[in-house]
C-alpha positions in Angstrom: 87.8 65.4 141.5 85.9 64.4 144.8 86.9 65.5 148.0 85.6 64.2 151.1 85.8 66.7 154.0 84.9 64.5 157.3 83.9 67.6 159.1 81.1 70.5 158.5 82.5 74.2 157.9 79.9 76.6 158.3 77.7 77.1 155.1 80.1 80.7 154.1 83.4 78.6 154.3 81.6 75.6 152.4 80.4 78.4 149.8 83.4 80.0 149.5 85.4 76.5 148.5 82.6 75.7 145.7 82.8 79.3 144.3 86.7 79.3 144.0 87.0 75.4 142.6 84.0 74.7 140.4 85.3 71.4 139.2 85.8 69.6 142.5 82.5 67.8 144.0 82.8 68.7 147.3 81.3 66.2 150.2 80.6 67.4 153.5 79.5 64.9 156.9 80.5 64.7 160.3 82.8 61.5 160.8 83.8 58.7 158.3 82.6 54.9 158.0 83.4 52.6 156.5 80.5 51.8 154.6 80.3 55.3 153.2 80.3 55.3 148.9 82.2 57.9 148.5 85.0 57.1 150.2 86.1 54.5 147.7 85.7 57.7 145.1 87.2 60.5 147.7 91.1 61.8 146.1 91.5 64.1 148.4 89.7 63.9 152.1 90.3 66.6 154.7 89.8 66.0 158.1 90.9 66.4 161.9 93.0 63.2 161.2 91.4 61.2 164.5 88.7 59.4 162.4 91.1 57.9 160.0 92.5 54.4 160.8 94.4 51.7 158.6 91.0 50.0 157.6 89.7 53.3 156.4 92.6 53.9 154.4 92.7 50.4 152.6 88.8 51.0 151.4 89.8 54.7 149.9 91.6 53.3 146.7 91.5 56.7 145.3 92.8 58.3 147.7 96.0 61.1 147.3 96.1 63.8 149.2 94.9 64.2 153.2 94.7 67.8 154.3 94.9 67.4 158.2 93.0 70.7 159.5 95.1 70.7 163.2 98.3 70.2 163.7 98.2 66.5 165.3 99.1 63.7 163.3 99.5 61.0 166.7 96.5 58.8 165.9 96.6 58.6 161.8 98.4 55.7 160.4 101.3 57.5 159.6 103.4 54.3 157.9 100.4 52.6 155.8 100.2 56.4 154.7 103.5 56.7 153.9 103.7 53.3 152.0 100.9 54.2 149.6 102.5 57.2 149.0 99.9 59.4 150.0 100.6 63.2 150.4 99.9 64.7 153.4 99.5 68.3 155.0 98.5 70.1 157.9 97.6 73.1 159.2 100.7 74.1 161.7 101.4 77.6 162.1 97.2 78.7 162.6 97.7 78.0 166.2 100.4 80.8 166.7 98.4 83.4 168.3 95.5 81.3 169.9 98.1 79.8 171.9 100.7 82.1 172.2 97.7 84.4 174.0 96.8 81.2 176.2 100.0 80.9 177.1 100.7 84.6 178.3 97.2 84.8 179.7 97.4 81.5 182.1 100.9 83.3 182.9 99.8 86.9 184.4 96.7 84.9 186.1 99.3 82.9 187.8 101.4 86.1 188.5 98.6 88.1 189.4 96.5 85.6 191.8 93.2 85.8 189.7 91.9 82.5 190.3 92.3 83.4 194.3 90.5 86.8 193.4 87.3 85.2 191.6 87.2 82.8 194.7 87.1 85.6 196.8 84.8 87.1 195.0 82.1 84.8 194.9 82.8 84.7 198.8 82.4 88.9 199.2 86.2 88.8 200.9 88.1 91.5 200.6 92.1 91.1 200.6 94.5 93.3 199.5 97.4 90.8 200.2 97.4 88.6 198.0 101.2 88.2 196.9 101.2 88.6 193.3 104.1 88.6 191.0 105.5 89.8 187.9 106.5 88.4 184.4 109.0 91.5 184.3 113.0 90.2 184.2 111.4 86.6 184.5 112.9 84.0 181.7 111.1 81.6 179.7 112.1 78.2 178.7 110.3 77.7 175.4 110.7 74.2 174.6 109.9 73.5 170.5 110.4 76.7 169.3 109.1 77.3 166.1 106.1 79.6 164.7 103.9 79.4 168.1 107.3 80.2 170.3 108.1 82.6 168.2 105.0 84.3 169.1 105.2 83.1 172.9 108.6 85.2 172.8 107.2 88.3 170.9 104.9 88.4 173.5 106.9 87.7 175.9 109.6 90.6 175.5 106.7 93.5 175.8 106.2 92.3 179.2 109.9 92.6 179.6 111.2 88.8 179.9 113.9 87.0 178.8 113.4 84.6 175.5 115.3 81.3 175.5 114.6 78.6 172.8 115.0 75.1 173.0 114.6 73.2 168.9 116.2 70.7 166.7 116.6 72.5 163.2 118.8 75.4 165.1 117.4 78.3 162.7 116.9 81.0 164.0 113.7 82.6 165.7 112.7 85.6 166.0 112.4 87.3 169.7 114.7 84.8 171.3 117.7 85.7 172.9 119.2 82.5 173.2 118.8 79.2 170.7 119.5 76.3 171.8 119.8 72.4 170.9 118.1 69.8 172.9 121.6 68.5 174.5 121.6 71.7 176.3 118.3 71.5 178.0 119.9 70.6 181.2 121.7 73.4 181.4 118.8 75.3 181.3 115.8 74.2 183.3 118.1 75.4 186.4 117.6 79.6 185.8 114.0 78.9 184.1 111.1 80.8 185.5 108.2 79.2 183.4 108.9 76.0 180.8 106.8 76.3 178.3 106.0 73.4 176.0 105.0 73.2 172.8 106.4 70.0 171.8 104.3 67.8 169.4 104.3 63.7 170.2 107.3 61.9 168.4 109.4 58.9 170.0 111.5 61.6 170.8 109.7 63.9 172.8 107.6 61.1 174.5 108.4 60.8 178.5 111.0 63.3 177.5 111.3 65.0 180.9 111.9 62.5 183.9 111.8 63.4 187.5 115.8 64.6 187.0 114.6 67.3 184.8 112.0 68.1 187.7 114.8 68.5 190.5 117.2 70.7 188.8 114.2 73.5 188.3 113.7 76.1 190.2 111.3 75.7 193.1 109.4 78.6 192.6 108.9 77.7 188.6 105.9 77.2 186.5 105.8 73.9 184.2 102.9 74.5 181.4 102.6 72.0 179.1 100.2 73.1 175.9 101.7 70.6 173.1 101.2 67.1 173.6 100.2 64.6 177.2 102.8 62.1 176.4 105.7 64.5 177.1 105.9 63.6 181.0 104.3 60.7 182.6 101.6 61.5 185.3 103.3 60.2 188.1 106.2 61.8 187.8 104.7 65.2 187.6 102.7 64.3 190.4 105.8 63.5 192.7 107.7 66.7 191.3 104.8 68.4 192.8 104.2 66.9 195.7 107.6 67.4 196.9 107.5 70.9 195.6 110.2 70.5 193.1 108.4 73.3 191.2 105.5 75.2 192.5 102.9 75.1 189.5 101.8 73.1 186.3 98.9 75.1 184.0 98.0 71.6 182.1 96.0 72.1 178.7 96.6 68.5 177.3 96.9 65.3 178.7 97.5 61.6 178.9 93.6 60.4 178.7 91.6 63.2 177.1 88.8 64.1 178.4 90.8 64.0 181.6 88.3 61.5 184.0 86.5 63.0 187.1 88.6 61.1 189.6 91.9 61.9 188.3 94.1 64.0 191.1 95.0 66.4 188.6 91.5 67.6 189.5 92.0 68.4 193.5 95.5 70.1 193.4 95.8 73.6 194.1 99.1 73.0 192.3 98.1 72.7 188.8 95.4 74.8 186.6 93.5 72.6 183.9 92.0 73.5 180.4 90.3 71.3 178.2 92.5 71.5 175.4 91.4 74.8 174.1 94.5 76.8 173.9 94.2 76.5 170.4 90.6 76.9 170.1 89.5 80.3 168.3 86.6 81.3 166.4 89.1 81.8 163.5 90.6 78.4 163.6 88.7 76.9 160.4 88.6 79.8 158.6 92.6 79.8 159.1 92.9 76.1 158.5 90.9 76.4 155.4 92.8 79.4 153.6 96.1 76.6 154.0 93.7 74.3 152.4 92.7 76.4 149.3 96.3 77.5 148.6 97.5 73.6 148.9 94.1 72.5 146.7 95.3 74.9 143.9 98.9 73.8 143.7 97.2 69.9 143.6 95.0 71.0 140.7 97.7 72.5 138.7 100.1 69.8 139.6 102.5 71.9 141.7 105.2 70.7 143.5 105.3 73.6 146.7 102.9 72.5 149.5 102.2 74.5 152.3 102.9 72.3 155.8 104.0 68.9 153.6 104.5 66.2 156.3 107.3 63.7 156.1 105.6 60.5 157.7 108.4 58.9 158.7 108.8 61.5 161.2 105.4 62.5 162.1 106.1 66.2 161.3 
């Protein structure tokens, strides 16, 4: 069996994968084309799912199995995958603490003025009046609760806070102190402190929040958005902020990626900026990789129980 990864793991991970399946022909390059042999051959390619497009899939005839190594499925052509039946899989549930860390981190820098004091640093000023905050008794709105929110609410209750959940399954989650359905998120952004999203991009979570949602938040909260761009449109966040509907956006994805040098996003004190990263770990392949090996196995033996199987119709 051939499988195509369309990304290098270091030479230990690549090891590893040969040593524990000795009858799979493993192929290793950066990026796919369309002239490449073995992607007529390839049953099984893994990749970071932004190099595969319809045309690519029509040439890979053998193809059965994608193993997505992130958790973004957005840019893959989820219904020509769907109508040649081909499995899918992801790796949800690696970015958990990456980006349940972010998310507490950008948090007490917020709370605790740190970008002011690196400024003032770099400036030799000394002031001792800055007015920082606390997280303590605060409550966090964690919208797409699952495995990362989970972890955003563990977190969160050591530093004292109060946990609510926003998701569409309605199972429980661990660390939250109050579940709730989507129907109910007005009745929530009103007593939020920080609204958190996680939310991955679906035609139901695109432009979810409108200015409306904006108006009925606190003035003094904190929007932070580290699941997908698409969830609010630009200009609307811009107004919310402008007219100081809330006081602060921590940004880690966005509309165009990389965000352009003349966006305004860029000059507002309003809103802190990462490049996408809250996910980014030195463990993150590694991770992805061990969700790999335990799916690859079940595929060799012709299992039916896949770890993160995607239905394509939804996107999830």
């Amino acid at each position: 069996m051939k499988v195509l990864f369309t990304l290098i793991p270091p030479e230990d991970l690549r090891n590893e994968l040969k040593k524990e399946f000795p009858d799979c022909a493993f192929y290793f390059q950066k990026g796919i084309k369309v002239e490449d042999s073995i992607l007529h051959e390839a049953e099984v390619i893994v990749t970071y799912g932004e190099d595969l497009n319809e045309e690519i899939i029509e040439l890979a005839e053998n193809l059965r199995w994608i193993m997505v190594v992130s958790a973004g499925l957005e840019k893959m052509p989820l219904q020509m995958i769907g109508q040649r039946g081909i499995l899918v899989t992801n790796a949800r549930g690696i970015h958990k603490i990456p980006m349940a860390e972010y998310t507490m981190g950008m948090l007490i820098q917020y709370e605790k003025r740190f970008r002011r004091m690196w400024e003032n640093q770099k400036k030799a000023i000394w002031d001792r009046r800055l007015n920082m905050g606390e997280l303590y008794n605060k409550e966090i709105l964690i919208m797409g609760v699952g495995a990362i929110g989970g972890e955003i609410a563990r977190l969160a209750k050591a530093f004292g806070m109060t946990t609510v959940g926003i998701n569409k399954s309605g199972n429980k989650v661990d660390y939250v102190d109050k579940l709730h359905s989507f129907d109910d998120l007005n009745k929530l952004l009103p007593t939020a402190d920080y609204i958190v999203s996680i939310l991955p991009s679906t035609p139901d979570t695109k432009h979810l929040l409108q200015y409306s949602h904006f108006e009925i938040m606190k003035n003094s909260a904190v929007f932070m958005n580290i699941g997908r761009g698409d969830l609010v449109e630009e200009e609307v966040l811009l107004k919310a902020l402008k007219n100081n509907e809330i006081a602060h956006a921590i940004l880690d994805v966005f509309h165009e990626e990389p965000l352009p040098k003349n966006h305004p996003y860029w000059g507002m004190d309003q809103i802190t900026i990462s490049p996408h990263t809250s996910s980014v770990t030195k463990k993150y392949l590694p991770r992805s990789l061990e969700i790999f090996k335990d799916n690859l196995h079940t595929y060799v033996n012709k299992g039916e129980t896949y770890i993160n199987k995607i239905d394509v119709t939804r996107g999830y």
